[in-house]
N, C-alpha and C positions, 0 to 999 in steps of 0.2 A: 453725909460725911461720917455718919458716926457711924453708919453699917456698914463704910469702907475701914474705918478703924477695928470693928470688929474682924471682920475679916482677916485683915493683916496681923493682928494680935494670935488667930487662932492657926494663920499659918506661920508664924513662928515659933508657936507652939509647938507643931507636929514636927516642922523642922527640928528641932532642939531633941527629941524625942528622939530620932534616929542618927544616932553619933557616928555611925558611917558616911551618912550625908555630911555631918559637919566636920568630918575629915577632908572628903573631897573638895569641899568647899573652899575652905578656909587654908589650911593645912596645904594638900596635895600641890597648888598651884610653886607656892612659895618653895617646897621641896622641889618642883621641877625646874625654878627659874635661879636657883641655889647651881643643883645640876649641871645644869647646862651654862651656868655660867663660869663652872669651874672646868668645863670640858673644854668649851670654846670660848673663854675666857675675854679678853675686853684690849686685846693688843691696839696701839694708835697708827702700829704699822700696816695693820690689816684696811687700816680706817683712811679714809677719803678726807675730802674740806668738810668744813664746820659751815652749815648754811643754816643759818635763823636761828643761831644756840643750840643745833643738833650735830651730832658727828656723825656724817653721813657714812654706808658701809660699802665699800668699793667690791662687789664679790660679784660670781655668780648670777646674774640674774635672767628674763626671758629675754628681756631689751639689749642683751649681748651679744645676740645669736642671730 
């Protein structure tokens, strides 16, 4: 256990180290889902029933064809 904590200690090190990584990491996803959520935005017209607490999304899909 303790050589697995080393381990993970010393690769969050090296991660930490290279702040490009922790852009793409951290950073990049949130600025794409920011994005895209402002392009194609969250209409309830676009949107299907509500199954299991989700709102399902009526579009596009392979099962259409």
């Amino acid at each position: 256990m303790h050589g697995y904590l080393a381990m993970t200690r010393t690769e969050f090190r090296l991660f930490r180290r290279e702040p490009f990584s922790v852009v793409f990491v951290l950073a990049f996803p949130l600025m794409m889902m920011v994005l895209l959520a402002a392009v194609f935005g969250n209409n309830r017209a676009d949107a299907g029933k509500i199954q299991n607490g989700m709102l399902m999304w009526r579009g596009v899909t392979p099962a259409n064809y």
